[in-house]
C-alpha positions as semicolon CSV with decimal commas, in nm:
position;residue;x (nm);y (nm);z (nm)
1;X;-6,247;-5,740;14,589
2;X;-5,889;-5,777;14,745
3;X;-5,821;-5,917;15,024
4;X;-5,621;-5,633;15,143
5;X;-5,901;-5,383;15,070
6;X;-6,018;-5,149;15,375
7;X;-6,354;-5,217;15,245
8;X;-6,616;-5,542;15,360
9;X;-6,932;-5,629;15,210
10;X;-7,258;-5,670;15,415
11;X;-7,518;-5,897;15,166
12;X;-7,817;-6,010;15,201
13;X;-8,028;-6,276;14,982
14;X;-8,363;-6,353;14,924
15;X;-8,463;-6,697;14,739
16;X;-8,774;-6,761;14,622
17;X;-8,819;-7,127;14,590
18;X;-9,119;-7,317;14,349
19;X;-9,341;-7,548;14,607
20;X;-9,353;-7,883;14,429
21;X;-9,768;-7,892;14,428
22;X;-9,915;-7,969;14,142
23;X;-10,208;-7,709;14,180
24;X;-10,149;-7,326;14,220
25;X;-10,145;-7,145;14,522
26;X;-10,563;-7,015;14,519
27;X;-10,687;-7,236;14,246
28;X;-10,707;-7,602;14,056
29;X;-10,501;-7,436;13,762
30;X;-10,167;-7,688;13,701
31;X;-9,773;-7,598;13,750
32;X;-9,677;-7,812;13,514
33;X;-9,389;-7,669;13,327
34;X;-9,340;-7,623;12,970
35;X;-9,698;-7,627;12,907
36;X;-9,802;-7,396;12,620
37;X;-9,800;-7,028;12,673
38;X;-10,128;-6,927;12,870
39;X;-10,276;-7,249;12,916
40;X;-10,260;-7,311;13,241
41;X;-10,478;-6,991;13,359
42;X;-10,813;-6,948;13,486
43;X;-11,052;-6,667;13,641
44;X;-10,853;-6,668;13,948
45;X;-10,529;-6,684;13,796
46;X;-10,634;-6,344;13,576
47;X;-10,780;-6,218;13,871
48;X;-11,130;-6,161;13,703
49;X;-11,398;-5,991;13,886
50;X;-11,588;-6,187;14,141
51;X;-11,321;-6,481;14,163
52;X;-11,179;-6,577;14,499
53;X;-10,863;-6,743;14,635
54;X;-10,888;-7,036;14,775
55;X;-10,557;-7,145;14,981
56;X;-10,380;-7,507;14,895
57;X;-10,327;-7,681;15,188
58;X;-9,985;-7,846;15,080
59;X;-9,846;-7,494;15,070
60;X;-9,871;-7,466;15,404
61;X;-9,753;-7,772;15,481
62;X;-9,440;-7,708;15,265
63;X;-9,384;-7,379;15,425
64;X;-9,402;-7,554;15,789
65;X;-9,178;-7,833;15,673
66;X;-8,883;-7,601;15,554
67;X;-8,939;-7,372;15,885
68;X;-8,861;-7,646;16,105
69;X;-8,582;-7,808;15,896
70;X;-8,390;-7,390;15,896
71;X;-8,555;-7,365;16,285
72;X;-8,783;-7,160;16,236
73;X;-9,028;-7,016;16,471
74;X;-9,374;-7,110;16,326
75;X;-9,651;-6,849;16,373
76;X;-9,977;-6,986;16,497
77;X;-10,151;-6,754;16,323
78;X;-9,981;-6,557;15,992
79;X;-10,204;-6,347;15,760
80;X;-10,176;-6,288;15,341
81;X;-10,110;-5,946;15,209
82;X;-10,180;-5,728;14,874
83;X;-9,829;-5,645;14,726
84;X;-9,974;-5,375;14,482
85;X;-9,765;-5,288;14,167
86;X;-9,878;-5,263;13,727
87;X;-9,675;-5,480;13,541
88;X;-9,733;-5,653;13,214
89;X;-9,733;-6,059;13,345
90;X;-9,934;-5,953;13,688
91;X;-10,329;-5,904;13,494
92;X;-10,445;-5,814;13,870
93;X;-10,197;-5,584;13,926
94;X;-10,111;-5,706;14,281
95;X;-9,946;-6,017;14,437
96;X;-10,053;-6,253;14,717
97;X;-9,797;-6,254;14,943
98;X;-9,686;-6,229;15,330
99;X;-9,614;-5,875;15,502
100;X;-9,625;-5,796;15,901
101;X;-9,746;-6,144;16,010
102;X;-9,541;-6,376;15,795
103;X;-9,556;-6,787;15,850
104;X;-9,212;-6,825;15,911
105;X;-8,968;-6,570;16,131
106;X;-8,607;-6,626;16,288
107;X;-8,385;-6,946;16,218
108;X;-8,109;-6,993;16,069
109;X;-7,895;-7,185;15,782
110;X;-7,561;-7,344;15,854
111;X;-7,285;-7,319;15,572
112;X;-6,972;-7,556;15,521
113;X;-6,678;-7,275;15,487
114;X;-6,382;-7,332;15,255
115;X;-6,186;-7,341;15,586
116;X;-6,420;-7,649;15,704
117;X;-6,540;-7,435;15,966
118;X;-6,945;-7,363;16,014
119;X;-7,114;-7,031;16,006
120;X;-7,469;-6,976;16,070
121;X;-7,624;-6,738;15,849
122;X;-7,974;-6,618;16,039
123;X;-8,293;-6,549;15,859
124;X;-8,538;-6,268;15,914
125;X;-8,809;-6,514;15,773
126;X;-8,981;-6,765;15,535
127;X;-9,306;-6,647;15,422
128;X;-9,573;-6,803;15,099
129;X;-9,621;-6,588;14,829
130;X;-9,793;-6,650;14,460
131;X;-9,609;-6,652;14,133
132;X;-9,621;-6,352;13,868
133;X;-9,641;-6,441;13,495
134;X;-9,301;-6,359;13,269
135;X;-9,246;-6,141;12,990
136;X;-9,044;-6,230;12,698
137;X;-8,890;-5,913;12,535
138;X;-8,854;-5,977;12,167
139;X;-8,668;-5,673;11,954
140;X;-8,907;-5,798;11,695
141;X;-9,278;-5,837;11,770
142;X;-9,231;-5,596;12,100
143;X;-9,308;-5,793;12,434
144;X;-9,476;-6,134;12,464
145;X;-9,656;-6,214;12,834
146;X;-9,709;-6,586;12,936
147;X;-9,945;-6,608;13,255
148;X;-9,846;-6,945;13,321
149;X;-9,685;-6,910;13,631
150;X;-9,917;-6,639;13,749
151;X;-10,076;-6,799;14,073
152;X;-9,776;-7,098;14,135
153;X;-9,678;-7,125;14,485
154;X;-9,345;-6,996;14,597
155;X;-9,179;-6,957;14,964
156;X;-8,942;-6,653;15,022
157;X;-8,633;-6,682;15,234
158;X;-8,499;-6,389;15,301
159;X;-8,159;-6,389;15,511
160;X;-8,016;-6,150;15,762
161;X;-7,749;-5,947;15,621
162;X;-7,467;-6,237;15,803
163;X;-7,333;-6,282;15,424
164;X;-6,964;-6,163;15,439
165;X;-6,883;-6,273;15,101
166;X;-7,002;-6,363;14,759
167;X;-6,785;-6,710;14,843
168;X;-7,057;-6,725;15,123
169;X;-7,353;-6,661;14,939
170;X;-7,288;-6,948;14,703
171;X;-7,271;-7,178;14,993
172;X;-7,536;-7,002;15,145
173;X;-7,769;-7,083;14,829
174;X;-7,617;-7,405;14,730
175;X;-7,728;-7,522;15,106
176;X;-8,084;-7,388;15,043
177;X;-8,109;-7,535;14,751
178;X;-7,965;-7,866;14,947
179;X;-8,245;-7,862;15,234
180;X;-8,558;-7,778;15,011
181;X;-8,474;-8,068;14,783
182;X;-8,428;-8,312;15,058
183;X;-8,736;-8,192;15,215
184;X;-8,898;-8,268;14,847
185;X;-9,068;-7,882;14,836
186;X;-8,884;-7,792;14,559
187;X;-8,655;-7,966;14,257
188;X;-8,414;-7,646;14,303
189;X;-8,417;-7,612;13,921
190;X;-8,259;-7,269;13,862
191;X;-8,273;-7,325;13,492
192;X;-8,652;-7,302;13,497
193;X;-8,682;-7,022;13,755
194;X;-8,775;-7,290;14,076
195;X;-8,512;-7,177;14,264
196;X;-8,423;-6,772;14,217
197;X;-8,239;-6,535;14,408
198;X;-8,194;-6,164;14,439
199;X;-7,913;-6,016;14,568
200;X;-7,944;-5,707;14,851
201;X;-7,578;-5,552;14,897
202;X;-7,372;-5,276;15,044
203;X;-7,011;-5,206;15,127
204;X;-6,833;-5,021;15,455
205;X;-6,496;-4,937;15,573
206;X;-6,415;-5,235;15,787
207;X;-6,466;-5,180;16,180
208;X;-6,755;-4,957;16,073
209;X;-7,123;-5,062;16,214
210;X;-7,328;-4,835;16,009
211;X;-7,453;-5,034;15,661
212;X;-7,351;-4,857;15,363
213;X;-7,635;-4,809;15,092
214;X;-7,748;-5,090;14,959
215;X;-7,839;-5,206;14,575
216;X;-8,038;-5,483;14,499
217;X;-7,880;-5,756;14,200
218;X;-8,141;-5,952;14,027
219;X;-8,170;-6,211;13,697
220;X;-7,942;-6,440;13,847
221;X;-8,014;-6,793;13,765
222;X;-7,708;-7,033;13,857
223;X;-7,474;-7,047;14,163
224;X;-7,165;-6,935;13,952
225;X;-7,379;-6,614;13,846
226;X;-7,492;-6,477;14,210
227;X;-7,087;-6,531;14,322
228;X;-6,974;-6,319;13,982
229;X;-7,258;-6,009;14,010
230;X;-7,147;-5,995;14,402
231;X;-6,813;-5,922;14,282
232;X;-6,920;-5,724;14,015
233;X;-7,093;-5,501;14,196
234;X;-6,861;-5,472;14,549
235;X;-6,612;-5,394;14,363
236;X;-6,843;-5,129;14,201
237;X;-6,955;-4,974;14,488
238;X;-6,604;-4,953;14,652
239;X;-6,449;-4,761;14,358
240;X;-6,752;-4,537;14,350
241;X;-6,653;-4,486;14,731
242;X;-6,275;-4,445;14,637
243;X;-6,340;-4,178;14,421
244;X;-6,541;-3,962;14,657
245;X;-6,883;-4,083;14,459
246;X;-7,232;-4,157;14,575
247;X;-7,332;-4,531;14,553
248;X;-7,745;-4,510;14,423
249;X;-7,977;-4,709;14,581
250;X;-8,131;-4,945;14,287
251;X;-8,243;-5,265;14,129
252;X;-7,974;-5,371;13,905
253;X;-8,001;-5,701;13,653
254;X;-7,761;-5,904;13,608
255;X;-7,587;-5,971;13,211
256;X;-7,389;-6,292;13,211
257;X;-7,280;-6,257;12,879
258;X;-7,147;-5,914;12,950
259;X;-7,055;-5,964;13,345
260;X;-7,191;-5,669;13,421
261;X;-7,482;-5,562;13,650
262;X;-7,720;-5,240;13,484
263;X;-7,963;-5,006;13,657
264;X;-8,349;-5,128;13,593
265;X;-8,568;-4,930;13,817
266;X;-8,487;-4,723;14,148
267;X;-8,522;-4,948;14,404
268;X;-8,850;-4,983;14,632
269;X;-8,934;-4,981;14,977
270;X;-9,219;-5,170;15,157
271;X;-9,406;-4,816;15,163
272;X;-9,394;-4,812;14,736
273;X;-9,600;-5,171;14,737
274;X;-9,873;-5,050;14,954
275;X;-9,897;-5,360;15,138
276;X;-10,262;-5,437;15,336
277;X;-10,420;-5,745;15,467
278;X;-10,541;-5,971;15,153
279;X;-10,963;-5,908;15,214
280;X;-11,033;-6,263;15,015
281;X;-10,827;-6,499;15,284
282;X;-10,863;-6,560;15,628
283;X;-10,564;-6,597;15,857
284;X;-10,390;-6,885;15,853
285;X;-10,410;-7,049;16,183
286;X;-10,159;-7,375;16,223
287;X;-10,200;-7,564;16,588
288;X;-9,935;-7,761;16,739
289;X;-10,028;-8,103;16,649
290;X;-10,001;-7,972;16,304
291;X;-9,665;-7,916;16,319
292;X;-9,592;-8,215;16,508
293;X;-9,769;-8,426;16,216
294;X;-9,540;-8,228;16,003
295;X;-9,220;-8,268;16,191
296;X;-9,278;-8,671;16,229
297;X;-9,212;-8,648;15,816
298;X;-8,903;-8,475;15,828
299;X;-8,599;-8,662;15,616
300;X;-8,287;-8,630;15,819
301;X;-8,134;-8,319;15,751
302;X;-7,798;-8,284;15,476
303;X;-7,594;-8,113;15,700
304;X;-7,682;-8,432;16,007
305;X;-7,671;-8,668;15,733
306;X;-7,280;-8,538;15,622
307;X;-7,154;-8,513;16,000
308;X;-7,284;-8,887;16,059
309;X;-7,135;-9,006;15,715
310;X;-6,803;-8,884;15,862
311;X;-6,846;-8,998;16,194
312;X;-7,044;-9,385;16,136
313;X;-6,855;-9,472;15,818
314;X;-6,526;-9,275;15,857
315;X;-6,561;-9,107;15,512
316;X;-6,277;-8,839;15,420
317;X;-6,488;-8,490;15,420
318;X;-6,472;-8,463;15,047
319;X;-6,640;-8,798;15,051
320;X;-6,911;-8,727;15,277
321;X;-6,957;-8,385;15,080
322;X;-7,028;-8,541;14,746
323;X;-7,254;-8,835;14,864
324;X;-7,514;-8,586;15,068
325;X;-7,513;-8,325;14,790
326;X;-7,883;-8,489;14,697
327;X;-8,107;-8,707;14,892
328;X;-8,097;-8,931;14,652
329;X;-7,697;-9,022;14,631
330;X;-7,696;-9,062;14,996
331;X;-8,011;-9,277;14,938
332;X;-7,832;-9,489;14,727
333;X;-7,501;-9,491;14,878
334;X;-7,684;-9,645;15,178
335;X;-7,866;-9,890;15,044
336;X;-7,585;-10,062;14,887
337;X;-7,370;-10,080;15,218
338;X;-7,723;-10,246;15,372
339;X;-7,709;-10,481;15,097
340;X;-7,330;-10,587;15,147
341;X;-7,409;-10,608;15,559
342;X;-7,049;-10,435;15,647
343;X;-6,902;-10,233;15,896
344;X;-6,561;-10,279;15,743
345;X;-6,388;-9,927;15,675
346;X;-6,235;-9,998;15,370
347;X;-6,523;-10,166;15,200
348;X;-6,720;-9,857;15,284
349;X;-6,508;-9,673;15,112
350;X;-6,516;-9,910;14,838
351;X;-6,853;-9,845;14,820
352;X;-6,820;-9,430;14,835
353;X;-6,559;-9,506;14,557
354;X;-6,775;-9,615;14,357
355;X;-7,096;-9,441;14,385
356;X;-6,879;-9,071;14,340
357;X;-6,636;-9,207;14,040
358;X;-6,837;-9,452;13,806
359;X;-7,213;-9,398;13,949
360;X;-7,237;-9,026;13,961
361;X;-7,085;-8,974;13,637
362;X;-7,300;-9,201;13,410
363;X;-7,575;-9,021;13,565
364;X;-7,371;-8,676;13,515
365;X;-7,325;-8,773;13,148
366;X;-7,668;-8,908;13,074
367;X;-7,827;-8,571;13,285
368;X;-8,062;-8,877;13,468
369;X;-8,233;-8,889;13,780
370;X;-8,010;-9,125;14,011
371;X;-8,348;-9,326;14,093
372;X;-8,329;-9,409;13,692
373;X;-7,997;-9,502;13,674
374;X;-7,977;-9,908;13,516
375;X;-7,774;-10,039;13,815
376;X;-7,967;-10,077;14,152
377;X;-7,810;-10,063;14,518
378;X;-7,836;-10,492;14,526
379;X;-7,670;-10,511;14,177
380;X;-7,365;-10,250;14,233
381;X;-7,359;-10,445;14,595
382;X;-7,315;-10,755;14,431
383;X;-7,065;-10,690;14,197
384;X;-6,842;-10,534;14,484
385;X;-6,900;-10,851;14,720
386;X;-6,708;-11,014;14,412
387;X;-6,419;-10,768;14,443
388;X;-6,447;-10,850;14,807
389;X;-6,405;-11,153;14,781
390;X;-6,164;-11,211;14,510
391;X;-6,361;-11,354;14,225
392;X;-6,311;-11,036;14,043
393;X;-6,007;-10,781;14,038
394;X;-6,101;-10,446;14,039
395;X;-5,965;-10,354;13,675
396;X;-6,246;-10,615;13,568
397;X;-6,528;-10,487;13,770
398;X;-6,489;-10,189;13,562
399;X;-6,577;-10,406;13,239
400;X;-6,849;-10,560;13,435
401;X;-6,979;-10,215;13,553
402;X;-6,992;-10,123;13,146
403;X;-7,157;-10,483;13,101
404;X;-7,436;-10,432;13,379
405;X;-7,528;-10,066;13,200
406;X;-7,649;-10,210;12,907
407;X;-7,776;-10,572;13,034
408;X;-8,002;-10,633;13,378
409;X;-7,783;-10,988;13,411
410;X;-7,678;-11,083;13,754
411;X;-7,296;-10,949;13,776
412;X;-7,218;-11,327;13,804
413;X;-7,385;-11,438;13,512
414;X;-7,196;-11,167;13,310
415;X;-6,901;-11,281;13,489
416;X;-6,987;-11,643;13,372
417;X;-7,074;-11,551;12,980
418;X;-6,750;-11,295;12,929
419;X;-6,509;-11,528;13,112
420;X;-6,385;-11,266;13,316
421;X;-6,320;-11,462;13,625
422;X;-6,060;-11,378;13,817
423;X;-5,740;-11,586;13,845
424;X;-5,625;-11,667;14,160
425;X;-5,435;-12,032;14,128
426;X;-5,061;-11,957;14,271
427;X;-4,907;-12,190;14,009
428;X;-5,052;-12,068;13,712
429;X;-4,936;-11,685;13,835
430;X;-4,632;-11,761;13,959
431;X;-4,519;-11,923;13,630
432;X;-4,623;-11,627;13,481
433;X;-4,432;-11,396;13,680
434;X;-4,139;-11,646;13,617
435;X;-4,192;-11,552;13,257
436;X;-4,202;-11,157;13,324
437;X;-3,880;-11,179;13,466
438;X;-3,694;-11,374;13,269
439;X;-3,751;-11,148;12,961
440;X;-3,698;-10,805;13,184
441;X;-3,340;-10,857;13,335
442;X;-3,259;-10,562;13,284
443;X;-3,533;-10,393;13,530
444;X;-3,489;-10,662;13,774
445;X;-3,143;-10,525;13,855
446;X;-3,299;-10,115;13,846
447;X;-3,553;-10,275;14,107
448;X;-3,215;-10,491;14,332
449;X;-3,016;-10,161;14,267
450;X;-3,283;-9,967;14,536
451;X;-3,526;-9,831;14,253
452;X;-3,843;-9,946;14,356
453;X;-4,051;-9,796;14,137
454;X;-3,999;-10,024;13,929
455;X;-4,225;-10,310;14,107
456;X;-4,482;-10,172;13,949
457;X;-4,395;-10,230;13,606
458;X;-4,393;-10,611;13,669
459;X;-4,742;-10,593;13,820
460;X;-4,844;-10,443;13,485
461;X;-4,657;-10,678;13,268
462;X;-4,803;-10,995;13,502
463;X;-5,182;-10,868;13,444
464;X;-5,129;-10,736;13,089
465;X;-4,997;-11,116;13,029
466;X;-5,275;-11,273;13,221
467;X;-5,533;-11,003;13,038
468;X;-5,603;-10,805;13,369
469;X;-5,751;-11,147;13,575
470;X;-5,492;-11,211;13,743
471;X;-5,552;-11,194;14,169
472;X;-5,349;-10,818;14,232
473;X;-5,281;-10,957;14,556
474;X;-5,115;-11,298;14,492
475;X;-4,904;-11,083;14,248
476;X;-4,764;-10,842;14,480
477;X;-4,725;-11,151;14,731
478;X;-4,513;-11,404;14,489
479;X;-4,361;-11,107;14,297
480;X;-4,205;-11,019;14,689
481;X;-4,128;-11,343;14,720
482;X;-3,941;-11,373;14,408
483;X;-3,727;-11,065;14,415
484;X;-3,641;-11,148;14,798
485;X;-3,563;-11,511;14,709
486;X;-3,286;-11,360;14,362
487;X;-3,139;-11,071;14,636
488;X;-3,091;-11,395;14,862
489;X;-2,956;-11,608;14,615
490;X;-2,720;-11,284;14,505
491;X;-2,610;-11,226;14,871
């Protein structure tokens, strides 16, 4: 879509998120992934006769604790629904799920625009719903159906139609994904189908209030992939509208190898699911204290947690951004400025330095869970209260970074056995600058002639002659010294 286009998109998404329980929704059955094909069913989960749901009590829980972080009202009383439709992976041929009393209704999300301003994106409502099983289509033995995930607990957010962009629903999802992990409901896998979202869309002629007619994108399992099948498909619609065609109302799956979105079904309306009150549950009646238990247990939000990083440590947005994206950076981030005890700006962003350049990408490259990653908070804090303090230069608390990966040594002790302790005797480095200079004439007269750039070139040459332990600072500080003492002595 151009920017210059008379046209504007009106979208909608709705995320279904995997609860983190390790039961089922209405039985003992196990969502453990990766199990075996049809292991993990029983009665219930086949929906045999004379079997009856029984609700898990940490899906509610879940359900209350990511209503109150998106402020949500909480109903005091919500009710489970039949969703009635015949497919393959759903044996009882209807889904447990949430209709006209849902759990969860109103709130809203709060996005971080490219422009660093904030736009809140409402929500119509959150609401718990059960799993359906998956078909595997294979061209040669026909279709497979794993029941698996028939009966796992899932939560459904489904937004307002605020979305102005497919730029915005990628922030839009990438916060969801952001609050359900902190909130430890879901591991926002989209891989694995924890986290998925379909896609409700429409164009209009810009200043017009009347919604165009909207299509529905599914089978889109990354960020990058809901942004692309946005496009796709605005910029389908609008041609269809330039050329005096119809747009269709209809599900449409997504094909990331092709980038393109096809028809799969026309698309339904509530009325088509013949929704009515599930007969096997009773309501689901959640008191105050119940959601004051709930919101005592509340992590601090990401999008708090990223406004205080910029205003307590005076982190750089893009900073602040990277160190919140999971709990579990910010976690760690923390803990290592409680272990160095400092309020000083630039050791904080030391710190942040660190943790986003060399931290982040070892676990990056070894795909690891931060909370398994070799160096703790006290080591990494140790090791930069040696910068601090000038036992180490910063070029060798890289080696000693490599050196604490593979051994749990104190950073001193590897200090101690490689011999990488800084130098910081002024004789010693002076004479070595002395040295430097003597053999580069010709670049001391560039750097007296007004070319300046040259100063660093002797800070290289002093620490590549000194192996990289020589004190930066009392290089800089004689090497001054030195070129005002020859401009002097020239004068």
């Amino acid at each position: 879509m151009k920017l210059n286009d008379p046209y504007e998109p009106v979208i909608g998404l709705e995320v279904h998120a995997q609860l983190l329980t390790e039961s089922k929704a209405f039985c003992s059955c196990t969502t453990k992934f990766g199990n075996e094909p049809n292991t993990n069913v029983c009665p219930v989960c086949l929906g045999m006769p004379g079997v009856l749901p029984v609700l898990n009590k940490n899906v509610v829980e879940f359900v209350i604790r990511v209503g109150l972080a998106m402020k949500c009202n909480i109903a005091q009383r919500s009710i489970f629904a039949r969703k009635n439709y015949f497919y393959p992976d759903l044996p009882k041929g209807y889904q447990i799920s949430q209709y006209e009393e849902p759990i969860c209704s109103g709130g809203y999300v709060e996005i971080d625009l490219d422009d660093h301003t904030r736009k809140k994106i409402g929500l119509t409502r959150i609401h718990m719903e059960e799993d359906a099983g998956k078909s595997i289509h294979d061209l040669d033995v026909d279709t497979l159906v794993d029941i698996n995930r028939c009966g796992v607990p899932l939560i459904e957010i489904v937004s307002e139609p605020d979305i102005s962009s497919p730029r915005e629903a990628y922030l839009y999802l990438y916060k969801i994904r952001q609050i359900v992990t902190y909130l430890g409901i879901c591991d926002g896998n989209m891989e694995e189908g924890s986290l998925r979202c379909d896609a409700n869309v429409s164009v209009r002629r810009k200043g017009e209030k009347k919604f165009g007619t909207k299509t529905e994108v599914k089978n889109m399992n990354s960020f990058r992939y809901v942004e692309r099948a946005l496009e796709f498909e605005i910029n389908r619609q609008i041609q269809l509208l330039e050329e005096a065609e119809e747009v269709v109302q209809e599900t449409l799956l997504w094909d990331a190898n092709q980038n393109i979105a096809y028809p799969m079904r026309s698309k339904e309306e509530a009325h088509d699911y013949r929704y009515f009150p599930e007969p096997d549950l009773v309501p689901v009646v959640v008191d105050e204290p119940w959601i004051d238990r709930v919101r005592a247990t509340l992590p601090e939000h990401p999008t708090t947690r990223y406004d205080r990083f910029i205003a307590e440590y005076a982190l750089p947005q893009y900073d602040a951004d990277i160190l919140t994206t999971e709990k579990s950076y910010a976690d760690y981030f923390e803990l290592v400025l409680k272990e160095l005890h400092t309020k000083n700006k630039e050791q904080i962003k030391l710190v942040s330095n660190w943790v986003m350049t060399d931290v982040l990408r070892v676990v990056s490259e070894q795909k690891i869970d931060i909370k398994h990653f070799p160096i703790s908070p006290t080591r990494l804090a140790t090791m930069i209260s040696l910068i601090n303090d000038g036992t180490i230069s910063g070029k060798i608390a890289k080696e000693v970074f490599e050196e604490m990966l593979k051994s749990s040594d104190d950073p001193r002790v590897i200090i101690e056995k490689k011999g990488l302790m800084q130098l910081s005797d002024q004789r010693v480095i002076e004479k070595v600058v002395t040295e430097v200079l003597d053999r580069n004439t010709a670049q001391v007269e560039k750097y007296l002639a007004g070319n300046e750039k040259v100063f660093g070139y002797f800070v290289g040459e002093v620490m590549k002659a000194t192996k990289g332990k020589a004190n930066p600072r009392i290089v800089n500080d004689i090497l001054k010294k030195k070129f005002a003492h020859i401009q002097v002595s020239k004068g």
